[in-house]
KOLLOKE-933529 format. One record per atom (N, C-alpha, C, CB): x, y, z. Coordinates in steps of 0.1 Angstrom, whole numbers, plus 5000, padded with zeros to 4 digits. Glycine has a CB too. Layout:
XYZ/...
// end
This chain:
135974156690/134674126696/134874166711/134273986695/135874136719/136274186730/136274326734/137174156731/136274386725/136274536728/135274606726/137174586721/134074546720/132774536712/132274556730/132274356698/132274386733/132074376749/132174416760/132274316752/133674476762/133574546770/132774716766/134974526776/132574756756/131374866757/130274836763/130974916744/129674736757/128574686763/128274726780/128774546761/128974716789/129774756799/128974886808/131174796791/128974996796/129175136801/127375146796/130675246791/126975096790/125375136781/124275126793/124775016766/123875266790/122775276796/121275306789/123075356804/121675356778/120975406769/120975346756/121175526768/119575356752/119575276739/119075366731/118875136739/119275346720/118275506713/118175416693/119975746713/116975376689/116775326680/116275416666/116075246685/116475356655/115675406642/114675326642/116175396629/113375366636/112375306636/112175206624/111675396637/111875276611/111875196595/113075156598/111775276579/112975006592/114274946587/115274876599/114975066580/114774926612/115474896626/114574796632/115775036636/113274866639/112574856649/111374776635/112275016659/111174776627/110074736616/111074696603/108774886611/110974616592/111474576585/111574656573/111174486585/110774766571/111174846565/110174896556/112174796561/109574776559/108174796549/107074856551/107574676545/106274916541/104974966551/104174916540/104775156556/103074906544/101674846540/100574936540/101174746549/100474956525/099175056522/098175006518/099375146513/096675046523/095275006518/094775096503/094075036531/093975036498/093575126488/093075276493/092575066479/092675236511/092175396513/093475476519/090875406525/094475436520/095575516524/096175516537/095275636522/095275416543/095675376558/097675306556/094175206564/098175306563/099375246566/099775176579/100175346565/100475066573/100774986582/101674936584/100274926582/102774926592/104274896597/103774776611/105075066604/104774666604/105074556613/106374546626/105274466603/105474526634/106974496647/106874356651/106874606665/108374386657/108674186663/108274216675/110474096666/107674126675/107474076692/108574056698/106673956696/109673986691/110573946703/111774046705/111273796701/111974186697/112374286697/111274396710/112374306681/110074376709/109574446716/109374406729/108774476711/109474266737/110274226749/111274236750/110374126752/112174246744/113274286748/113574486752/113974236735/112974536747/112474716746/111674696759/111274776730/110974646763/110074656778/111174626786/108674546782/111674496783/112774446795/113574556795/113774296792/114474636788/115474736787/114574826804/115374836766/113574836795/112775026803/112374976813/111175116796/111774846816/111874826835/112774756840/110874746842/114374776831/115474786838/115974916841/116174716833/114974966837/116275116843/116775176830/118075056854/117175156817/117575216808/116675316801/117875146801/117575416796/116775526789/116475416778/117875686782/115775426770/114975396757/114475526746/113575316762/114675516738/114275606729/114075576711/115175706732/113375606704/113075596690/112875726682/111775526688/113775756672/114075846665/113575786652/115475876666/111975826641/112175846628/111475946625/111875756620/112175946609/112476066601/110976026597/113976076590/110175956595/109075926594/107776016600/109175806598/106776096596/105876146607/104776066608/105476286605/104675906607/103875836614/103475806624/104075776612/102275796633/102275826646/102275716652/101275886650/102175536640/102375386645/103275396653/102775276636/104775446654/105775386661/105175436677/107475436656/104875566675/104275616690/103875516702/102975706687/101975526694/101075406698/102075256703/100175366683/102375186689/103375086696/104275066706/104075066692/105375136705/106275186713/106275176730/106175306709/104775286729/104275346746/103475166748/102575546746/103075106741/102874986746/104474866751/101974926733/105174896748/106074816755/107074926763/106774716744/106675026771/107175096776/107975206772/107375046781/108175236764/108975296758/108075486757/109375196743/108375606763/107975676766/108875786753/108175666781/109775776753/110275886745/110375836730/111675946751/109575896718/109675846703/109775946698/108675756696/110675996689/110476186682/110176076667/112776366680/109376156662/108976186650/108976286637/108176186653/109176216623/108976356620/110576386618/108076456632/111676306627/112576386630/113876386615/113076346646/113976506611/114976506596/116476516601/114676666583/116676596613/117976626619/118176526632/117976796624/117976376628/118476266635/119476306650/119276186622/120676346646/121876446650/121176506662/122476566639/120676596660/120076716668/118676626675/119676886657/118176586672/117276496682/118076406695/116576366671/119076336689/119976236697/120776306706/120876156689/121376416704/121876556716/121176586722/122176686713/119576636719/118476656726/118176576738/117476646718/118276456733/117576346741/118476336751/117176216734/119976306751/120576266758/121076386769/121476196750/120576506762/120476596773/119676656783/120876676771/118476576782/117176586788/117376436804/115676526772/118276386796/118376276804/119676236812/117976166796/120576356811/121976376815/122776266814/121976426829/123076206801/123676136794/124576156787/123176086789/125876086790/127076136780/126876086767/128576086785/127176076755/127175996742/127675846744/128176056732/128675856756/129575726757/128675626762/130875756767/127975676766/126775586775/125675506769/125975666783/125375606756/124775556743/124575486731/124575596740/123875366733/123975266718/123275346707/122975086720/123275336696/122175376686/122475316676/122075526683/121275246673/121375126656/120375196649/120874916657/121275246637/120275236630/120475166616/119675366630/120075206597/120475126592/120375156576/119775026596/119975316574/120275396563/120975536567/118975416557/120875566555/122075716553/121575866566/121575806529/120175836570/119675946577/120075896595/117675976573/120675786596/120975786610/122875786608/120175616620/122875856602/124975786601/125575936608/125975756577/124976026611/125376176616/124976136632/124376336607/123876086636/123676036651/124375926651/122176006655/124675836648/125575716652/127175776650/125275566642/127275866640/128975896649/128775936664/129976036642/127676036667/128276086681/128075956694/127376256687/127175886690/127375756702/128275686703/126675666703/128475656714/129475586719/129475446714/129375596733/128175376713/128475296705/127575276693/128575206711/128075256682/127375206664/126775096664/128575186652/125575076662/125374916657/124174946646/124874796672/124274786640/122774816629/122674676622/122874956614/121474666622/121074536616/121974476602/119474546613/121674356599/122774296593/121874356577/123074086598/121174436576/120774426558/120774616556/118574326553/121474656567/121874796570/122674856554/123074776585/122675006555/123375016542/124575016542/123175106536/125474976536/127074996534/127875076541/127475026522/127775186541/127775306546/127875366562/126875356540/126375266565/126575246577/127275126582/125575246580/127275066581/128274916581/129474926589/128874876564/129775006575/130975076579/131475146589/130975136573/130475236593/130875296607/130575206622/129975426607/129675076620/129475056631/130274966634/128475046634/130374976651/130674836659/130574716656/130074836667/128974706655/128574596655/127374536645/128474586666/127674426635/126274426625/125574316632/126474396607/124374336635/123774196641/123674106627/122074226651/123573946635/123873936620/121773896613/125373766616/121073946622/119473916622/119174096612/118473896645/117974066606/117974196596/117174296604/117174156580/116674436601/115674526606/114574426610/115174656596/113674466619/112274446623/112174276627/111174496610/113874196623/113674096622/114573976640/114274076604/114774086647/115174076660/116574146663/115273936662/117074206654/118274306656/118774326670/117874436652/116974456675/117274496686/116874416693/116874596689/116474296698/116374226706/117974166709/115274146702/118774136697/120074066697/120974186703/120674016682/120474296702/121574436707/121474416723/120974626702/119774436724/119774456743/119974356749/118574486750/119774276747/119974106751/121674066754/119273996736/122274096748/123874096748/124074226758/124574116729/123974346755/123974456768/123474446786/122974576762/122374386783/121774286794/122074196799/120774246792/122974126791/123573986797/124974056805/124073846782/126274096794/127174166802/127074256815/127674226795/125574276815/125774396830/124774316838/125074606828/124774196833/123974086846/122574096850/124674096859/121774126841/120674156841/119474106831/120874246841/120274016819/118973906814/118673796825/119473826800/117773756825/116873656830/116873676841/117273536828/116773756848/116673786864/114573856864/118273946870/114573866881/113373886884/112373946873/113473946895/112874086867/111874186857/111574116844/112674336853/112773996840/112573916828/111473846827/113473836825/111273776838/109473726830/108273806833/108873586836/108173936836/107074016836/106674056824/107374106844/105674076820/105574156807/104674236810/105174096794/
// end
């Protein structure tokens, strides 16, 4: 766990999956075909607190739903690719738009299509109902499930070590 911690350390960047990470996985269809994906609130304070601290933020799904967008840009969060199948090549993209090493970058995600972007980050993490596979490779399993405070438990621990939960930007929303 110590060594878990001191990564924590070096993060500046956070870079999320959407289904199954950021939403529990589920989506909700009307008989007219509308769709609907649930987020945490206390995952998504935590995602504002990140972005008016100064961290990159970012959301990667393979999904071409435009919910995470909409959502997202409501708790600050400016950069979401969509749509995206080459996970990998999105997460190089991003971090070179924003002159970021890998080492610098968390990325959780929690099926088979984020496990080619979470090798190159520096650090692995993924909710605790993540697939095996991924598990496997990461760091760290929170032990809270997708959509169910994960990323709140990721930034919140990254934020605490670099001394920056509960200070002035924390009660703003």
């Amino acid at each position: 766990m110590e060594s878990f911690l001191n990564k924590l350390k070096d993060i500046t960047t956070f870079i999320f999956d959407v289904d199954g990470v950021l939403t529990d996985g589920c989506i909700h269809v009307t008989d007219r075909g509308e769709q609907f994906k649930t987020f945490n609130i206390k995952d998504g304070y935590a995602l504002q607190l990140a972005a008016k601290c100064g961290y990159n933020v970012c959301a990667i799904s393979g999904s071409r739903s435009k919910i995470p967008i909409h959502r997202l840009k409501n708790w600050g969060v400016e950069d979401v690719y969509v749509g995206a199948h080459k996970k990998a090549d999105n997460f190089r993209s991003y971090l070179e738009s924003k002159h970021v090493g890998p080492l610098s970058a968390m990325y959780m995600g929690d099926d088979i299509t984020d496990l080619e972007a979470m090798k190159l980050a520096g650090l692995a993490v993924c909710p605790a109902d993540a697939a095996e596979e991924i598990k496997a490779i990461s760091q760290y399993i929170s032990p809270l499930p997708g959509g169910k405070g994960a990323v709140r438990d990721v930034i919140e621990k990254v934020l605490k070590v670099q001394g920056k939960w509960m200070n002035d930007q924390a009660y703003s929303w």
